[in-house]
Backbone as JSON, one array per atom type, in Angstrom:
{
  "sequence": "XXXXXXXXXXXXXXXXXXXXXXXXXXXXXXXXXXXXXXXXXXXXXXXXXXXXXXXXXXXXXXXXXXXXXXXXXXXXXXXXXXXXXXXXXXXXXXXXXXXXXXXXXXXXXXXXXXXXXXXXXXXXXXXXXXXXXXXXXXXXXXXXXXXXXXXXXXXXXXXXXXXXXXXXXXXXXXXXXXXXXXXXXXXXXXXXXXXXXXXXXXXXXXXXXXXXXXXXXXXXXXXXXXXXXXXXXXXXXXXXXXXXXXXXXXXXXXXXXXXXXXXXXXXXXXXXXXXXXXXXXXX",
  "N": [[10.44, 9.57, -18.02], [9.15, 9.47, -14.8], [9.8, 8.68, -11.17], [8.18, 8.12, -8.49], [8.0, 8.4, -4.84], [7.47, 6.89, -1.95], [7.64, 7.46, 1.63], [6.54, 6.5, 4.82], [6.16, 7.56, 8.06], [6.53, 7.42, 11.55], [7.12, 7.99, 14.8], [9.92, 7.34, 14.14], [12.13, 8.83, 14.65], [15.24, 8.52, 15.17], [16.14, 7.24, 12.86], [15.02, 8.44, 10.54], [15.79, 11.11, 9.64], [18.2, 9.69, 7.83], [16.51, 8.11, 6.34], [15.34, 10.02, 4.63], [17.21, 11.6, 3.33], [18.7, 9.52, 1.78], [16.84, 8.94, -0.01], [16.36, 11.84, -1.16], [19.32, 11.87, -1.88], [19.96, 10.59, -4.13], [21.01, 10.46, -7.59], [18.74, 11.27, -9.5], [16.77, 12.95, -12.2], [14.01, 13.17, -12.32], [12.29, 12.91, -10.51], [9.99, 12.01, -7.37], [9.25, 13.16, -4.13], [7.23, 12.18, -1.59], [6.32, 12.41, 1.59], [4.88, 11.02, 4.76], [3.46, 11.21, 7.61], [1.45, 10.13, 10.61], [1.12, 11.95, 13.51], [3.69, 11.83, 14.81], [5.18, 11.87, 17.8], [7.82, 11.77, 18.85], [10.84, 13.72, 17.41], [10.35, 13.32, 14.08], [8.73, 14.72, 13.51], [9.7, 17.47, 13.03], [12.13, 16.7, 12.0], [11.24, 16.45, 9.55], [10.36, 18.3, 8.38], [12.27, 20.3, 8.25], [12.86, 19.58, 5.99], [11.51, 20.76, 3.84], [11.47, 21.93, 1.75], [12.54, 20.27, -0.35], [11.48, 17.95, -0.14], [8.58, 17.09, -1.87], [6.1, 16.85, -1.42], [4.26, 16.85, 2.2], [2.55, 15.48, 4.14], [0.91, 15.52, 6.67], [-1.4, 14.12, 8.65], [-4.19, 12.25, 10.74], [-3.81, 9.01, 9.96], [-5.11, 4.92, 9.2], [-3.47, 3.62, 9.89], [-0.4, 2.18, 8.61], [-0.99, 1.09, 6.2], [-3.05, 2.96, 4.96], [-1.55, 5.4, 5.23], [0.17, 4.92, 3.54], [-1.36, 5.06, 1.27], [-2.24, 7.17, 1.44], [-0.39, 8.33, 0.72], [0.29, 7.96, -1.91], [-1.91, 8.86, -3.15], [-1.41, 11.45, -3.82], [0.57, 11.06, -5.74], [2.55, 11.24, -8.58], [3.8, 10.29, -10.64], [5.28, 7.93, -13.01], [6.58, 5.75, -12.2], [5.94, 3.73, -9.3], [7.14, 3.31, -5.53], [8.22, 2.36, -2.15], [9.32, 3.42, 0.89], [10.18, 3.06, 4.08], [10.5, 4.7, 7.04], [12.48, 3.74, 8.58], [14.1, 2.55, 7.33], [16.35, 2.12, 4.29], [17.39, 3.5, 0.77], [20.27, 2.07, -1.1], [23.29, 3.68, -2.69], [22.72, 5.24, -6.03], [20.66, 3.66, -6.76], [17.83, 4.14, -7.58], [18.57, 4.83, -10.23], [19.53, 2.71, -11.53], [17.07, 1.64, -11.29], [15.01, 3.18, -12.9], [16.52, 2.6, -15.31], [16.2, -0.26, -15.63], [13.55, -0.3, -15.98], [13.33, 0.88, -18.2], [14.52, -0.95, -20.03], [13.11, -3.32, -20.02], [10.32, -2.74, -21.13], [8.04, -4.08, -20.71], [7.97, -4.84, -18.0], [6.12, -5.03, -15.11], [6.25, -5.21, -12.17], [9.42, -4.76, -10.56], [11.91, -6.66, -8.99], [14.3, -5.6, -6.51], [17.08, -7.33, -5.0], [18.65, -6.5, -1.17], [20.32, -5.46, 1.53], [19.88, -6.73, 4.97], [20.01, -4.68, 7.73], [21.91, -3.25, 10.75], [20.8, -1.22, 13.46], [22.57, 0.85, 13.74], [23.43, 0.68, 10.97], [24.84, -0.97, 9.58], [25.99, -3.29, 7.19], [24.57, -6.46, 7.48], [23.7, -9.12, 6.24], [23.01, -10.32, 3.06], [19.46, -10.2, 1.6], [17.73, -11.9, -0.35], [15.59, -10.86, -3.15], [12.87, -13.47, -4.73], [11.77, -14.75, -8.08], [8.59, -13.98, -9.04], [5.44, -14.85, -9.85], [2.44, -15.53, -11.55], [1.34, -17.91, -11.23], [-0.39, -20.93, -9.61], [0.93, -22.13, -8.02], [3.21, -20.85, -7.44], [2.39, -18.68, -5.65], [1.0, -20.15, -4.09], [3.68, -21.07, -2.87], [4.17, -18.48, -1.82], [2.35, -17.5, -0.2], [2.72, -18.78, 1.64], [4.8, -17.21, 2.88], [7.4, -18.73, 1.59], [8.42, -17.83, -0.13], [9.11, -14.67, -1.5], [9.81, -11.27, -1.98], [12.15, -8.17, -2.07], [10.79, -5.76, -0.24], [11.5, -2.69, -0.08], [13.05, -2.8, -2.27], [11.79, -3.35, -4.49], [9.73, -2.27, -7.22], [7.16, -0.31, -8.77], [4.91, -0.4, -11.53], [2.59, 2.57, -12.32], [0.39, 2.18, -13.36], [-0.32, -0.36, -12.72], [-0.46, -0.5, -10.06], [-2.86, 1.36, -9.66], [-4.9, -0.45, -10.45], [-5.1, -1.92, -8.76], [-6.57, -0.92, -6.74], [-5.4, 0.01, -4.53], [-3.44, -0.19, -1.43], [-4.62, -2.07, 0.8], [-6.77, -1.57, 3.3], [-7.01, -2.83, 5.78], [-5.05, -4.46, 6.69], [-2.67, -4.67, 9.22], [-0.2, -5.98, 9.71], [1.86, -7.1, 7.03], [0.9, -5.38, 4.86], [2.38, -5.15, 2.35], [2.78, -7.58, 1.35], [0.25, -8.39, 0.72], [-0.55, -6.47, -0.93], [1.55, -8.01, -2.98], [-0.2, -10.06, -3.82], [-2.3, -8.76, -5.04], [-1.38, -7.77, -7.06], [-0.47, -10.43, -8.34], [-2.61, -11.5, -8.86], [-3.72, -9.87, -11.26], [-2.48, -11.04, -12.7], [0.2, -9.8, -13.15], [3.13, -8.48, -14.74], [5.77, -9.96, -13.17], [9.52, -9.45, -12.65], [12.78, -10.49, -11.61], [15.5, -8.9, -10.54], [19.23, -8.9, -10.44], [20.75, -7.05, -8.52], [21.37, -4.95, -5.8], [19.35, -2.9, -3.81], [18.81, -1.61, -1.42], [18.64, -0.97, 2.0], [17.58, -2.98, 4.48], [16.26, -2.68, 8.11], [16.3, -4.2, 10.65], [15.34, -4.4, 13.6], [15.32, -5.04, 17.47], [12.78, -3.42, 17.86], [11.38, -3.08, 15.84], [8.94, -4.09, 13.6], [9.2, -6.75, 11.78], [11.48, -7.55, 13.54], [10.53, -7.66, 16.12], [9.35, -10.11, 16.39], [6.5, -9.84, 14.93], [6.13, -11.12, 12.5], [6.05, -13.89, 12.74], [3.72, -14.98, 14.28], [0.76, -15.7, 15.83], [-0.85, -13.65, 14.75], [0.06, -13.56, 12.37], [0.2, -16.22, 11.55], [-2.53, -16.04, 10.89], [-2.76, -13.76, 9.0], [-1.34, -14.48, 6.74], [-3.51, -16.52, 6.27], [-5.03, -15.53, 5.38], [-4.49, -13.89, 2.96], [-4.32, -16.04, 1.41], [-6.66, -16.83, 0.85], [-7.17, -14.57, -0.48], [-5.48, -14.64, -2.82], [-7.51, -16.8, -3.71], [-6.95, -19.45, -3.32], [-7.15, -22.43, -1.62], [-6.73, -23.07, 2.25], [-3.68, -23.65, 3.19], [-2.11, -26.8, 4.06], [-0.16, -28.19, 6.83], [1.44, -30.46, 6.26], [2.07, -29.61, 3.49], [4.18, -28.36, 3.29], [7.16, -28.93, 3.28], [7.18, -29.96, 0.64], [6.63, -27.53, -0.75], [8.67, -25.87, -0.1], [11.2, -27.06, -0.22], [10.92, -27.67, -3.18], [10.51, -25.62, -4.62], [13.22, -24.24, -4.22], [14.29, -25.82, -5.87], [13.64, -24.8, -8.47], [14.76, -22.25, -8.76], [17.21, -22.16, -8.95], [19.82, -20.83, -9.57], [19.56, -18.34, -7.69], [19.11, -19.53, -5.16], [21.93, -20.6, -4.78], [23.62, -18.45, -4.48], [21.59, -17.68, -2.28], [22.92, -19.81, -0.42], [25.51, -19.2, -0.46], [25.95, -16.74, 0.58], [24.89, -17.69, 3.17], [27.06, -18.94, 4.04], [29.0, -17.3, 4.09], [28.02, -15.27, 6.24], [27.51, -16.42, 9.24], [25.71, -16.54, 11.3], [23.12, -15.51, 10.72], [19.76, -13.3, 11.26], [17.32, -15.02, 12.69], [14.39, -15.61, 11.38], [11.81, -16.78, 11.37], [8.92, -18.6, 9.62], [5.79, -19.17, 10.14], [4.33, -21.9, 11.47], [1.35, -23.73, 10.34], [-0.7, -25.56, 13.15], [-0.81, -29.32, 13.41], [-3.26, -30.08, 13.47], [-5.41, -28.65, 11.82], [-8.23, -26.4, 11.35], [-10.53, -26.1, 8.64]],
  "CA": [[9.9, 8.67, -17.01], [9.04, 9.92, -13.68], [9.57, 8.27, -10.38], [7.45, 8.76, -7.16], [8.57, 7.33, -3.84], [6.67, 7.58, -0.53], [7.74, 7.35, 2.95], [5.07, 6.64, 5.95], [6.67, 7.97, 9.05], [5.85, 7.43, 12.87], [8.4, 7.62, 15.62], [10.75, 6.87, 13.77], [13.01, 10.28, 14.64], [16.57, 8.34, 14.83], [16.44, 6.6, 12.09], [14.48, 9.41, 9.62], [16.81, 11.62, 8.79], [18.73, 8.75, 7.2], [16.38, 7.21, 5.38], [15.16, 11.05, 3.68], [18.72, 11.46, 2.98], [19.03, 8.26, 1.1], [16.11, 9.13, -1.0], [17.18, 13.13, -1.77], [20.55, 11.88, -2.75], [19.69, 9.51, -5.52], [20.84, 10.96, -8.78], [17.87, 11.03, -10.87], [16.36, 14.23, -12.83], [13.09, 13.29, -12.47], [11.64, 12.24, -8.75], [9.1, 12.86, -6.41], [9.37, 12.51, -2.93], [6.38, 12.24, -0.46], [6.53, 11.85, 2.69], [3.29, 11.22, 5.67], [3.52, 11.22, 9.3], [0.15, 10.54, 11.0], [1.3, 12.2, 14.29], [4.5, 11.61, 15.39], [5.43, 12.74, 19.18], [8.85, 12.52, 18.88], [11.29, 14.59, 16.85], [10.0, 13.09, 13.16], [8.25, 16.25, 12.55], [10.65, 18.48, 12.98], [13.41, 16.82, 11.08], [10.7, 16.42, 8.18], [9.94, 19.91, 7.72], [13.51, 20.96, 7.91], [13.28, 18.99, 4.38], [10.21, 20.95, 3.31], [11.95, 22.74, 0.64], [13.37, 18.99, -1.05], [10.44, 16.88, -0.3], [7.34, 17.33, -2.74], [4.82, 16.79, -0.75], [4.08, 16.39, 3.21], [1.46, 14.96, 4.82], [0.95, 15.85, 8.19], [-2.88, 14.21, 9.01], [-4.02, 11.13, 10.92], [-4.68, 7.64, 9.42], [-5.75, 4.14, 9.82], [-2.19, 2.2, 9.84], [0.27, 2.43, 7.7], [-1.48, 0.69, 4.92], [-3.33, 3.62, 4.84], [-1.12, 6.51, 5.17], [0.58, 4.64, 2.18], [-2.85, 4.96, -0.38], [-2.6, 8.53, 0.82], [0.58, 9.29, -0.08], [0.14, 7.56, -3.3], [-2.67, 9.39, -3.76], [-0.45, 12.55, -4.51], [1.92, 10.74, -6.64], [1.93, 11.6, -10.36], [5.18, 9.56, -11.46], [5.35, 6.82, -13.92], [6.6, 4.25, -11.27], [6.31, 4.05, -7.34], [8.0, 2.86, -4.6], [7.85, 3.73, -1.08], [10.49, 3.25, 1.85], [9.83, 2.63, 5.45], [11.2, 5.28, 8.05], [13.92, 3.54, 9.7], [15.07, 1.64, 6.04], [17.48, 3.39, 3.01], [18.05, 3.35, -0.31], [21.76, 2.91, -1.44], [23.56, 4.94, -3.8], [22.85, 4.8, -7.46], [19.63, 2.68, -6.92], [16.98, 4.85, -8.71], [19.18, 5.38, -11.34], [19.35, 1.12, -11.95], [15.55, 1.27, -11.25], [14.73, 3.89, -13.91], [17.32, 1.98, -16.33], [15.49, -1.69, -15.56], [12.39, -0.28, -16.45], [13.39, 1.06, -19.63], [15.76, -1.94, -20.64], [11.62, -3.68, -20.03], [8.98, -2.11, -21.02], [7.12, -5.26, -20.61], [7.45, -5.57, -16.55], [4.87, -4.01, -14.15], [6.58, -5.05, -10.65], [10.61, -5.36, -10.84], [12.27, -6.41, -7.65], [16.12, -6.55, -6.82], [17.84, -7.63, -3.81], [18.91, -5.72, -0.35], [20.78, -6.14, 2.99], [19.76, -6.53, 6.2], [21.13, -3.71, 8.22], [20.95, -2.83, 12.29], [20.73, 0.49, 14.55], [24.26, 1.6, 13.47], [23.18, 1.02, 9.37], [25.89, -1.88, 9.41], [25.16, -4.81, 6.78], [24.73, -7.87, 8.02], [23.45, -10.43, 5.73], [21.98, -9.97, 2.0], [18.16, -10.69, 1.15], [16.71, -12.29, -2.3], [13.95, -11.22, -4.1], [12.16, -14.56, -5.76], [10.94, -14.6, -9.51], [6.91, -14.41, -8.58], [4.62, -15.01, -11.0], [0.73, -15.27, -11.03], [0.85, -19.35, -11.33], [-0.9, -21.22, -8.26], [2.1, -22.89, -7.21], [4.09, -19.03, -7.29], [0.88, -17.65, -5.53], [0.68, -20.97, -2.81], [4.52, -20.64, -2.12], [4.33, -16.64, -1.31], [1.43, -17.0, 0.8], [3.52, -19.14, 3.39], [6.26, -17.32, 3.28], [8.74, -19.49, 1.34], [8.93, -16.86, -1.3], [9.42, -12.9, -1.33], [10.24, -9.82, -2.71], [12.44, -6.92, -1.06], [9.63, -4.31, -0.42], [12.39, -1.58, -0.47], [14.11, -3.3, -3.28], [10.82, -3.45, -5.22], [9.01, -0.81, -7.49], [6.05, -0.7, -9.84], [4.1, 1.09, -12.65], [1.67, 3.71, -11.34], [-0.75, 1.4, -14.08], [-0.94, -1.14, -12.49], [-0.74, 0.08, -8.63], [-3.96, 1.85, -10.19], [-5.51, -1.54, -10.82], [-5.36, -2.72, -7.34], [-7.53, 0.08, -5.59], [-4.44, 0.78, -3.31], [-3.71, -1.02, -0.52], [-5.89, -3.38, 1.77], [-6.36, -1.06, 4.92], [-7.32, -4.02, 6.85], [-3.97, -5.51, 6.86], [-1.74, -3.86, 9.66], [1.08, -6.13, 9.28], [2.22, -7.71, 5.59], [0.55, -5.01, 3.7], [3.0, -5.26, 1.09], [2.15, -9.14, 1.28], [-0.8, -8.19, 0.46], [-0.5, -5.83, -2.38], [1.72, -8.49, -4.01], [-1.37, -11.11, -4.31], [-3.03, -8.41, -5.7], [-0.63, -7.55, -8.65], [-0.76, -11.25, -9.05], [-4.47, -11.86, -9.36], [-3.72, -9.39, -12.0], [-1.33, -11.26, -13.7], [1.22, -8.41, -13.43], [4.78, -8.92, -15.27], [7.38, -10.05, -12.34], [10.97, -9.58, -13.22], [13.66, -9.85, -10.42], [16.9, -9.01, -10.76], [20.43, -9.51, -9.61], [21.0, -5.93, -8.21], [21.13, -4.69, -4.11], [18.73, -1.52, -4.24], [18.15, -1.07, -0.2], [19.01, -1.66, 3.29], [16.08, -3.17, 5.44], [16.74, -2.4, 9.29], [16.14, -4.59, 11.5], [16.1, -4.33, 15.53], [14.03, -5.58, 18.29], [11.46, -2.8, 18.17], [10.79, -3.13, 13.79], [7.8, -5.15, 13.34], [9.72, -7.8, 11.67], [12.41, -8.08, 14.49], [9.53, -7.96, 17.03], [8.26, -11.64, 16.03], [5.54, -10.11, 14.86], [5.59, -11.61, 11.08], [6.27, -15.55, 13.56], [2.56, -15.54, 15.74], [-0.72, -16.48, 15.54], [-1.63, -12.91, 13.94], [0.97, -14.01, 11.35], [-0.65, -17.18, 10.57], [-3.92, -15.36, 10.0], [-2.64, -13.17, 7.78], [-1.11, -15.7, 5.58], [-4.44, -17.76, 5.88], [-6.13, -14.57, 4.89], [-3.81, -13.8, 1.8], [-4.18, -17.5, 0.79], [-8.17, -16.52, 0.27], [-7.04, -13.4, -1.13], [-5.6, -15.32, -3.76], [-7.85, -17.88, -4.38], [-6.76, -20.87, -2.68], [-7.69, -23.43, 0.06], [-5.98, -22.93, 2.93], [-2.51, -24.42, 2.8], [-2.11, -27.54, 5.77], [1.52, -28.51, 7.01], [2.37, -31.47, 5.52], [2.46, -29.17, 2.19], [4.99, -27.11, 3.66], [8.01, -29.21, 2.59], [7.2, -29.86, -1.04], [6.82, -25.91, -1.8], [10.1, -25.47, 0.41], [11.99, -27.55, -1.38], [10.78, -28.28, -4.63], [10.37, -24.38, -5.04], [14.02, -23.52, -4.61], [15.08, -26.15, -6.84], [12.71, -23.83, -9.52], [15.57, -21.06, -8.82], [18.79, -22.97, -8.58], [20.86, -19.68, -9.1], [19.36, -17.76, -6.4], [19.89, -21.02, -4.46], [23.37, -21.18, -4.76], [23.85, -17.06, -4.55], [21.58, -17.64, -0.68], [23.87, -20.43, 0.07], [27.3, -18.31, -0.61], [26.05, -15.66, 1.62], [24.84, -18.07, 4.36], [28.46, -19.41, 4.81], [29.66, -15.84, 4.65], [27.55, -14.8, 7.29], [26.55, -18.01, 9.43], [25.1, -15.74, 12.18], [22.08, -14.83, 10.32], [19.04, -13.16, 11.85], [16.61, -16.27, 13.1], [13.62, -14.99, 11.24], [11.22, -18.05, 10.63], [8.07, -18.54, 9.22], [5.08, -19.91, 10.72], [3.49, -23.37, 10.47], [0.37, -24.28, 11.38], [-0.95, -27.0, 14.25], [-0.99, -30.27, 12.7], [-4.47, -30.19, 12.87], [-6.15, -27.15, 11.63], [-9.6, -25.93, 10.64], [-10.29, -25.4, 7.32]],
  "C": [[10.16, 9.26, -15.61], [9.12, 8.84, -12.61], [9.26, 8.53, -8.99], [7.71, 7.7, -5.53], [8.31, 8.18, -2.79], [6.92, 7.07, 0.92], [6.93, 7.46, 4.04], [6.24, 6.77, 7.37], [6.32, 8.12, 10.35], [6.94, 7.15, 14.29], [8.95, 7.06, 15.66], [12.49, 8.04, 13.7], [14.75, 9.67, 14.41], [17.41, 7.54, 13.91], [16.54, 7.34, 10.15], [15.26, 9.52, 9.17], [17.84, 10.58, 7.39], [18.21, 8.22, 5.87], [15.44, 8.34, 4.17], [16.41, 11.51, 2.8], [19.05, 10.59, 1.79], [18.29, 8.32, -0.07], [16.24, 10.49, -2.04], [18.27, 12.85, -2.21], [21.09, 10.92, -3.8], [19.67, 10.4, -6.91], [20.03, 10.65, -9.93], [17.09, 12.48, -10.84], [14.92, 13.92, -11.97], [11.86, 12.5, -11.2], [11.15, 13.08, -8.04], [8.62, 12.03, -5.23], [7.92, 12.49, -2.2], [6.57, 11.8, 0.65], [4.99, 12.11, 3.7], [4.02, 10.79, 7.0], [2.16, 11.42, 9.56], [-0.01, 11.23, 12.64], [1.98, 12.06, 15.02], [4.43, 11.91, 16.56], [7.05, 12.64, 19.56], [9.76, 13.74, 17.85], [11.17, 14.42, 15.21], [9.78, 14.14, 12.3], [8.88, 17.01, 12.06], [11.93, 17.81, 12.05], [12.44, 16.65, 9.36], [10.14, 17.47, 7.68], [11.01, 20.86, 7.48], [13.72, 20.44, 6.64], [12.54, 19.66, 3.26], [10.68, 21.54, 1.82], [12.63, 21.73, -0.52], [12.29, 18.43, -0.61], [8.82, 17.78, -0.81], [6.58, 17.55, -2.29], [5.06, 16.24, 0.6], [2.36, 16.4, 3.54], [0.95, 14.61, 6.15], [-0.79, 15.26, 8.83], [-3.2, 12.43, 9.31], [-4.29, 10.17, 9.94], [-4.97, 6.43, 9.8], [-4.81, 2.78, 10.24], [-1.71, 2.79, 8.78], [0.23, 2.28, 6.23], [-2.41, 2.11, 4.53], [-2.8, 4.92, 5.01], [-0.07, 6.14, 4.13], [-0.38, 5.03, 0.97], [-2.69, 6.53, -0.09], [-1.45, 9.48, 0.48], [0.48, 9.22, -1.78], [-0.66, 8.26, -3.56], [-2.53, 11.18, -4.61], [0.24, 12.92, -5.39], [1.84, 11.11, -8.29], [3.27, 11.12, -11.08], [4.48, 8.48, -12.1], [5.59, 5.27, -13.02], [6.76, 4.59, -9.24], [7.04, 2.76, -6.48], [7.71, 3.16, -3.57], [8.66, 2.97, -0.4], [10.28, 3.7, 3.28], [11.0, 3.8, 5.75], [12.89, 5.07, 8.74], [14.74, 2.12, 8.14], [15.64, 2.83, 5.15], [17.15, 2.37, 1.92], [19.48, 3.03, -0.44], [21.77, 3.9, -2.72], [23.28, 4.3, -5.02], [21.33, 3.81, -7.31], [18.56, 2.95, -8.01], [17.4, 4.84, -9.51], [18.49, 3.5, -11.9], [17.78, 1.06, -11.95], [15.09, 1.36, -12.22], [15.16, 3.21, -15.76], [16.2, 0.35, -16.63], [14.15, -1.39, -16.16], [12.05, 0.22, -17.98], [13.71, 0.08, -20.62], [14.25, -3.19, -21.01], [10.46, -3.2, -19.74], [7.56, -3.1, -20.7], [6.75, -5.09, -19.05], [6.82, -4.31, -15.61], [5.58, -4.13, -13.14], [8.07, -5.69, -11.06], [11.12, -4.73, -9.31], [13.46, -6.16, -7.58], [16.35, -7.0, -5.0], [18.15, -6.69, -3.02], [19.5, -6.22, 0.74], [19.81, -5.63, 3.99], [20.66, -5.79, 7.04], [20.83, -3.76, 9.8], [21.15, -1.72, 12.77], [21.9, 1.05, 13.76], [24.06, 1.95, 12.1], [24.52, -0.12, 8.98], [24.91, -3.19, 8.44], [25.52, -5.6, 7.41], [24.6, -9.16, 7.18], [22.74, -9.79, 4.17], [20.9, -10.64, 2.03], [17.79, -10.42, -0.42], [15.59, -11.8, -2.66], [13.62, -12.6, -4.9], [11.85, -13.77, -6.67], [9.52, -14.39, -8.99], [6.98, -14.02, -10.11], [2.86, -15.32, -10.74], [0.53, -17.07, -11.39], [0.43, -20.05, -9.91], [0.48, -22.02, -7.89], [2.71, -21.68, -6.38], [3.0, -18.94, -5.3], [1.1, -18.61, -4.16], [2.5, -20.78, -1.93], [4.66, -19.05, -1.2], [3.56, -16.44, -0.14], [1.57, -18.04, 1.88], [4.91, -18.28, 3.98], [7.67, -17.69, 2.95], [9.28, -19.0, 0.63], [8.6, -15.65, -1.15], [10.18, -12.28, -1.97], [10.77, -8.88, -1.58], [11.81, -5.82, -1.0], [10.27, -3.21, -0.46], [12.73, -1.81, -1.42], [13.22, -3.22, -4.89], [9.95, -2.25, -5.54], [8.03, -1.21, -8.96], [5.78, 0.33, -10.38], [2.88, 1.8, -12.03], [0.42, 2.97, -12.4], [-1.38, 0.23, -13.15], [-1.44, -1.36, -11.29], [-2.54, 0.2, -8.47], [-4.91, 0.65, -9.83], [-5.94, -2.16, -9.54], [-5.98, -1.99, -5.96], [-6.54, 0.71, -4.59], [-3.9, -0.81, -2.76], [-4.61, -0.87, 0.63], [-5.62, -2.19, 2.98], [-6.53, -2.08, 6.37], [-6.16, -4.68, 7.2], [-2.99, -4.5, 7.85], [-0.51, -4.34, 9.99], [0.81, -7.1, 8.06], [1.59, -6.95, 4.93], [0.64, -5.04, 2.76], [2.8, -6.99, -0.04], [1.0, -8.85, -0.09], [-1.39, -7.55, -1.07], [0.17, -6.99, -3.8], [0.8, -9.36, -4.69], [-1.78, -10.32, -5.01], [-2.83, -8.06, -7.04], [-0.31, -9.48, -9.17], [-1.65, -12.1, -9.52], [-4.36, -11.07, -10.88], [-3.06, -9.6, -12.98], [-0.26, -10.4, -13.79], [2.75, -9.49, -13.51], [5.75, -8.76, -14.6], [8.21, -9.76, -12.98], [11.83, -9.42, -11.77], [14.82, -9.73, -11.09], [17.78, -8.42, -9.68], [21.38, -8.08, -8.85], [20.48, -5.56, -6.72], [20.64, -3.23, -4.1], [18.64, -0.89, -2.49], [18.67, -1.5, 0.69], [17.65, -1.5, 4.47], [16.78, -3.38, 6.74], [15.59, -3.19, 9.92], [16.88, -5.0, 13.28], [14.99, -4.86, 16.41], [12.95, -4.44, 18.57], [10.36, -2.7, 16.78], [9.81, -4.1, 14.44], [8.5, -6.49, 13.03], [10.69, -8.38, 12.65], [11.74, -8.25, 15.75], [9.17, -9.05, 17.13], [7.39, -10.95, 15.43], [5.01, -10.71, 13.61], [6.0, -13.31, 11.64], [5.05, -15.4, 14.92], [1.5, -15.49, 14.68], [-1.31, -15.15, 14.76], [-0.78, -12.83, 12.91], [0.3, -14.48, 10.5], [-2.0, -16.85, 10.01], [-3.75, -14.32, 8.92], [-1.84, -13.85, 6.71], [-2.22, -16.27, 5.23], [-5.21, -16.17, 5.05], [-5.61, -14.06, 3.69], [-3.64, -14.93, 0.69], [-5.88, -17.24, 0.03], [-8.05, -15.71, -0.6], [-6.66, -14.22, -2.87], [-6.33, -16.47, -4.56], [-7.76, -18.9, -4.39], [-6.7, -21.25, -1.28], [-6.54, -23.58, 1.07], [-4.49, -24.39, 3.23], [-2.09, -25.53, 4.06], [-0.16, -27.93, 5.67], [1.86, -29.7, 6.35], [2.25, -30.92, 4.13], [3.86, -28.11, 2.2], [6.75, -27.61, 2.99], [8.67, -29.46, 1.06], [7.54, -28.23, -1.04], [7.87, -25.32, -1.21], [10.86, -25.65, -0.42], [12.17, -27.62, -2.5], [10.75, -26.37, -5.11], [11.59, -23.18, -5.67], [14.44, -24.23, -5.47], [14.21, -25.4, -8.63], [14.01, -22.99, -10.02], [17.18, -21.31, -8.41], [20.03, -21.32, -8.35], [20.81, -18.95, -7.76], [19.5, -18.86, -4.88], [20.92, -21.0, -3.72], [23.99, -19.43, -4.03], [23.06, -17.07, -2.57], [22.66, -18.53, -0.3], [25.2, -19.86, 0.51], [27.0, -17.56, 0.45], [25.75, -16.31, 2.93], [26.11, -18.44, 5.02], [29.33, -18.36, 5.12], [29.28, -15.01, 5.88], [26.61, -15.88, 7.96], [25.55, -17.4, 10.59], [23.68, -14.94, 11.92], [20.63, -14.86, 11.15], [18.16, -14.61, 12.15], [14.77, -15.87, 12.81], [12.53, -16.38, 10.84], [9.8, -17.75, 10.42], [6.71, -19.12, 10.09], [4.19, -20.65, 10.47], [2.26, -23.61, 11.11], [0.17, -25.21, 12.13], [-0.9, -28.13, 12.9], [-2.0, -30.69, 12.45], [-5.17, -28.9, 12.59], [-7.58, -27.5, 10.75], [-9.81, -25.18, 9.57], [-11.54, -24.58, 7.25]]
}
């Protein structure tokens, strides 16, 4: 079993190194790195060609967003399962290995997530993040596409079958791509599994996309409303927002209890919220 794991790269120079590092020093036989840069201008380049001799493949040529200099790394890939890992995020140690293992231990599951911390500039944890169970049921499907439920997109890796299945990813989407991809592995019915394992450290700072606000504004809420179509259902109004809050985690009581523990361990946690719509909206 082969695994292929692709990095999209864009002035991201003081973070890079780190997060190529993280991926080269994962003991597994059988991995293949890619990495794309659609034109860096700071020092990106240069520390990604000092790798040229350990990374599989580079990809030095513009594209259309990141959703798209993802389909074209993938499009290189020739492993059994992929993955891919943001610039200024890591792997930890030993992760691939547990990946490779999870996917053997189920041959059944197409997308298996695990858990990861939140890290900042320095690479310091701060707080752990859950993957949810998903599943392709409209409840699953209506919680995910507010927000109330997620997967660690570092933490998370799939079969090169079923990737296949979903044309790529959406180039239209230039933030939540990954959002995006998951509706599509669950239009497909694809076999969730999460489990109880910390595979990554997602960095967040005030210049990341996510620490920017930009997954809390109005081009937020349109890409939720537009992932809500994607799946197949009528746009979701606010007074539904508390049922699939609530009633959703009591679904996942362990993971529940497992966010709870860590909120009192770390009460200082980032202030990352979701966004609701007006109270009157146009359907």
């Amino acid at each position: 079993m082969k695994i292929s794991i692709v990095t999209i790269s864009y002035n991201q120079g003081a973070f890079l190194e780190e997060a190529i590092n993280s991926v080269l020093n994962q003991n597994v036989a059988d991995i293949e790195y890619i990495v794309v840069d659609p034109g860096s201008t700071d020092k990106s380049r240069e520390i990604i060609t000092s790798y040229k001799d350990r990374i599989n493949k580079i990809v030095f040529e513009k594209d259309a967003g990141p959703s798209d200099g993802l389909n074209k790394g993938f499009n290189f890939a020739t492993g059994d399962i992929y993955g891919y890992l943001n610039a200024d995020d890591v792997l930890l140690p030993g992760a691939l290995v547990e990946v490779m293992n999870c996917f053997k231990q189920m041959p059944g599951a197409d997308v298996i997530s695990g858990h990861g911390y939140i890290i900042d500039k320095a690479g310091r944890k701060l707080y752990k993040v859950f993957s949810n169970q998903l599943s392709s049921s409209t409840f699953v499907k209506r919680r995910y596409t507010i927000g109330y439920s997620s997967i660690v997109q570092q933490s998370t890796f799939f079969r090169r079958s079923i990737f296949e299945k979903t044309g790529g990813f959406d180039k239209s989407y230039k933030i939540m791509w990954d959002g995006a991809l998951a509706v599509d592995f669950m239009n497909l019915v694809a076999n969730f599994r999460a489990v109880n394992k910390f595979w990554s450290g997602f960095r967040i700072y005030s210049d990341s996309i996510t620490g920017s606000g930009q997954h809390n504004d109005s081009r937020a809420l349109e890409t939720y409303r537009a992932m809500q179509k994607r799946a197949g259902l009528a746009p979701i109004q606010r007074w539904e927002y508390p049922f699939l809050h609530y009633f959703g985690w009591l679904l996942e009581p362990v993971l529940l209890w497992r966010r709870i523990v860590d909120g009192v361990k770390n009460p200082k946690r980032l202030n990352i919220k979701v966004p609701i719509p007006p109270t009157k909206t146009k359907v």
